[in-house]
C-alpha positions, -999 to +999 in steps of 0.1 A: +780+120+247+744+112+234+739+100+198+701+098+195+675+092+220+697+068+241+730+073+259+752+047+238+785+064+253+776+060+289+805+041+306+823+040+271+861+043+270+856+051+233+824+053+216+816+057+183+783+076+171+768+047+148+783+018+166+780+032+203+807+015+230+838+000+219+856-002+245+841-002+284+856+013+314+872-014+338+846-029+365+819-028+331+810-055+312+803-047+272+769-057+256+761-058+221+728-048+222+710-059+185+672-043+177+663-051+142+689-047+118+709-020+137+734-034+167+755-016+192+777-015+221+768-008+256+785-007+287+766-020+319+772-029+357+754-064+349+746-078+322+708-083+310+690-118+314+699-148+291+736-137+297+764-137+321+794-120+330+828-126+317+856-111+327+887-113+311+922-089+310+915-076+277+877-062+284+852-076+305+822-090+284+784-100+287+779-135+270+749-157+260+737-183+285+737-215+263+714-238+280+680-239+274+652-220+288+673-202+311+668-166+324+698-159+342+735-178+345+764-180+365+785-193+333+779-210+301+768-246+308+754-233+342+719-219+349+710-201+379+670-190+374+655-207+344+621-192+329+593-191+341+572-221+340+610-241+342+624-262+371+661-257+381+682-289+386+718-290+383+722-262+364+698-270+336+658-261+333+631-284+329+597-286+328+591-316+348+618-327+376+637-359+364+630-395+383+640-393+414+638-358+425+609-334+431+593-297+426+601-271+451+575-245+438+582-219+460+619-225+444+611-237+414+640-260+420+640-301+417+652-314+452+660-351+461+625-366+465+616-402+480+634-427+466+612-464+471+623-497+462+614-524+433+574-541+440+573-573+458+553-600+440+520-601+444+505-619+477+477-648+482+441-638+466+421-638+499+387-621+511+376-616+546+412-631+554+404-663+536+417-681+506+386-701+496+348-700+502+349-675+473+351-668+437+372-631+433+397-614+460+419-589+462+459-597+463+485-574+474+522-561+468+545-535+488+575-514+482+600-505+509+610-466+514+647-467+503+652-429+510+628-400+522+629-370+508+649-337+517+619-317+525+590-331+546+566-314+524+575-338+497+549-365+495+564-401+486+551-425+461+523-451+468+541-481+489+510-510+481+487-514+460+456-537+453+440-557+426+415-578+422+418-618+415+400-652+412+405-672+440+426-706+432+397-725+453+366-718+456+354-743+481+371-747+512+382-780+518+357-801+543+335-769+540+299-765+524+293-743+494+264-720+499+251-699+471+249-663+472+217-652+486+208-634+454+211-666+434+192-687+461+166-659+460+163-666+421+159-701+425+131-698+452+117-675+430+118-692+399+103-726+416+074-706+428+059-697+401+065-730+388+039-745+417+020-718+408+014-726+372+009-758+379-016-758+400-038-730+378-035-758+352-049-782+373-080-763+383-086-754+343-084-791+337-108-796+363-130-770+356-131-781+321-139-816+325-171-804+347-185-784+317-182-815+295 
């Protein structure tokens, strides 16, 4: 029977006009369907997103999904599409994958990603593959790939890394210490036009014990 624009009775064992389904036909599952104030029972072959189905001997029923974000569920603590925008992982949806695991997008599933191991220390400050002979360097540390990931798509972290450092000794032993060029250059420089005034002071001295 129709009550109203819809077909609330559709499926219905009994159905009432202002409350529609109350009771569903066996392979059915029952929805209480709510729009604004008004509510009332459906009977469907599946039930609508953000629920799941229940079946039970009394009356098969469609039930809220009670995680988070999720779109679809296979039962109440168990997620099987989340939203979108919302990675699936064990059941649960996230916006970022946990540490440890990475995005499938295709998917939108977290996967085991690569797993590395805990930073060595950091090596000898060197440059040009010496220890001395220069003020800064650049020192090193590694990480060891414990696991790869499950998909060769999935990139792995970073495995070394650089930084920069003062060297422990800046002259090599038994070695001569030369100056940058740039500083040398600045010296030179500098001494130059030291000579220079000099030796125009001379010739104004000169010139002005002539005129006397």
């Amino acid at each position: 029977a129709n009550y109203g624009p819809n077909p609330i009775c559709k499926g219905c064992l009994s159905c009432s006009k202002d409350n529609g389904c109350i009771r569903c036909q066996h392979k059915l599952f029952f929805f209480l369907r709510r729009e604004g104030m008004r509510q009332y029972g459906e009977c469907l072959h599946s039930c609508p997103a953000g629920h799941y189905g229940l079946r039970t001997p009394d009356m098969n029923r469609c039930s809220r999904c009670r995680i988070e974000n999720c779109d679809s569920c296979f039962s109440r603590d168990f997620c099987t599409k989340c939203k979108t925008g919302f990675y699936s992982h064990r059941g649960r949806c996230f916006r970022g994958c946990p540490a440890g695991f990475a995005a499938l997008e295709e998917l939108m599933e977290c996967v085991e990603g690569c797993e590395v191991g805990q930073w060595s220390e950091w090596g000898t400050c060197s440059r040009n593959n010496k220890t001395c002979g220069f003020k800064w360097g650049l020192e090193t540390r590694t990480r060891q790939i414990v696991k790869k990931p499950a998909k060769d798509t999935i990139p792995c972290p970073t495995i070394a890394e650089s930084r920069r450092c003062k060297m422990a000794m800046r002259h090599c032993p038994g070695g001569k210490w030369r100056r940058p060029a740039k500083t040398k250059d600045k010296k030179k420089k500098k001494k130059n036009l030291m000579e220079r005034a000099q030796k125009q002071h001379s010739i104004f001295l000169a010139t002005d014990k002539t005129s006397q």
